[in-house]
N, C-alpha and C positions, 0 to 999 in steps of 0.2 A: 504494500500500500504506500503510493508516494504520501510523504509529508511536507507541509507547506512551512518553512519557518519564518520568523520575523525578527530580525535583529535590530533593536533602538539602541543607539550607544551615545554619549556626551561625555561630555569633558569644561572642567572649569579653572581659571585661575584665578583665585581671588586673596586675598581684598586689593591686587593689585597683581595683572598680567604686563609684561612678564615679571618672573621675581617673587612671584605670590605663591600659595599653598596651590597644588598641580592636583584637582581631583577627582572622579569619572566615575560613569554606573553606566549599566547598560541591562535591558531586557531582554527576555527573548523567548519567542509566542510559539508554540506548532500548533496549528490547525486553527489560529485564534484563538488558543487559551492560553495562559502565560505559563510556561511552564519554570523558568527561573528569573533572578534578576540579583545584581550584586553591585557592589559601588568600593569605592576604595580611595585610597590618595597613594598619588604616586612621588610625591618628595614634596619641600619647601625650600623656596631661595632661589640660588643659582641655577640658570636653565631650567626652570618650570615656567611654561605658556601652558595656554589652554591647545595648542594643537598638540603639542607633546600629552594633553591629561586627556584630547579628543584621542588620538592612535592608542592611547593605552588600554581606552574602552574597548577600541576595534578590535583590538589585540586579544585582549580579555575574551570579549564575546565571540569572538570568530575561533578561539578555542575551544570553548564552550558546543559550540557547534559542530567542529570535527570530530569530537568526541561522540556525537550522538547522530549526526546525519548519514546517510546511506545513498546510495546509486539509487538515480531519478526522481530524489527531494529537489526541494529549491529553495532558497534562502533568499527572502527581500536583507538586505543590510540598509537601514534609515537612519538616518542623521540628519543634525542641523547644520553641519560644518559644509558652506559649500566648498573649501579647499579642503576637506579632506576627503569629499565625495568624488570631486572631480578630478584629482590627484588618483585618485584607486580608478576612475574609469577611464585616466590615461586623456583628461582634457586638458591637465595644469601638471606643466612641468615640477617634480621637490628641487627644493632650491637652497633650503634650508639643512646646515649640517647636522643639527640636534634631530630633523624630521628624518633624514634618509635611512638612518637604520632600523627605525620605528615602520616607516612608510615600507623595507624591505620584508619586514618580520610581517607585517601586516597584507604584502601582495603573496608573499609564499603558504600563509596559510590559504588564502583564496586561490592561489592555485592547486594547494593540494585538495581540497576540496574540489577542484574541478576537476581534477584528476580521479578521484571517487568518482565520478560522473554526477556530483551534484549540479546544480546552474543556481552561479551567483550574481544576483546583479546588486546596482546600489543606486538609493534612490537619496534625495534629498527634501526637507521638509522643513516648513517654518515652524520655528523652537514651540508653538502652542501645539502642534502636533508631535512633537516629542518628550510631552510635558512627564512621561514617568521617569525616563532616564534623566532628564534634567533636574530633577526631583531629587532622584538616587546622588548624583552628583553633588548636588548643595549639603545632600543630608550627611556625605562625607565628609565634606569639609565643615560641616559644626560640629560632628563628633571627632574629626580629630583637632580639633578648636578646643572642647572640651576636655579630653583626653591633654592637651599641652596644657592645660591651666589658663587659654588665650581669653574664654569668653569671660566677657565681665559680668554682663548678667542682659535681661529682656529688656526689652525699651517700653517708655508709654506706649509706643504708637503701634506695638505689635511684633516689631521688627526686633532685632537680635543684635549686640555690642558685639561688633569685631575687630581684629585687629588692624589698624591701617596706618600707614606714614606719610606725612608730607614730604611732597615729590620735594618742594624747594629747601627744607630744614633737615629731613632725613629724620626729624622729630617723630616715634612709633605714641600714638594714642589709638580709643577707641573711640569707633564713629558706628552708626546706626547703619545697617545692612539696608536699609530704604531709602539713605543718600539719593536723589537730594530731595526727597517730599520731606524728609526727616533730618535735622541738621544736627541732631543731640550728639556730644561725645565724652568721654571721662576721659582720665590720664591712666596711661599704660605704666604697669607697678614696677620698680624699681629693681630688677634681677640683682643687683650687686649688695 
């Protein structure tokens, strides 16, 4: 019985790409029903973008997938990254050195899947239609927000204290994840 799969993956750098906490989730549906879905962070600082935290979904998920697909499935892969979509369907040259080995790890699994005789294509979609992995993504990066000690605590307005740095001071405080409907921020605690 062919199986139909669906791959949603995202990727985030926040509270400041690049440079920011690197963190992804991704879904993934057979037949329309979801059958798994997992989120993670992939580093903080140096070299973390969000295309770096977008392939590591892919990565993730598309392993996911070999693991469990078979000859004459097919695999939608959805994103909201149009340069990571169109990078994998070969319309946008990698250009970037931090992307090329991620971008490589990420077309050899899609060829060994096609090599099982799966058919992979990859489609692109605006972020309201990729609202679960985008979801999974966030929710990585407040737990490992919390897991560091980063969050300060909830805002009035709903919204979450995270960490963030003035680009021109280098100064690290905490500012309202609702920037800029929300302007609140407190002072970042004094590690030394």
């Amino acid at each position: 019985m062919t199986r139909h799969y669906a791959l949603f993956f995202d990727g985030a750098c926040e509270p400041r790409n690049p440079g920011g906490i690197a963190s992804y989730g991704f879904q993934l549906a057979v037949n329309g029903k979801e059958l798994l879905s997992n989120k993670g962070v992939v580093g903080e600082g140096h070299g973390m973008t969000n295309n770096v935290a977008e392939y590591h979904a892919l990565i993730q998920g598309l392993n996911c997938v070999k693991q469990r697909a078979e000859k004459g499935d097919t695999v939608a892969v959805i994103g909201d990254s149009q340069l990571v979509i169109r990078q994998m369907t070969g319309a946008y040259k990698v250009r970037s050195q931090s992307i090329i080995p991620l971008f490589a790890r990420a077309k050899k699994l899609r060829n060994q899947l096609r090599g099982k005789g799966v058919r992979v294509r990859f489609k692109w979609v605006p972020r309201d239609e990729n609202a679960v992995a985008d979801a999974l993504s966030h929710a990585a990066f407040e737990e490992y927000c919390i897991e560091k000690g980063y969050l300060f605590s909830a805002c009035e307005c709903g919204g979450t204290l995270i960490p963030r740095k003035n680009t021109k001071t280098g100064h690290k405080f905490f500012g309202c994840s609702r920037f800029p409907e929300c302007r609140r921020t407190a002072p970042f605690p004094d590690k030394s």
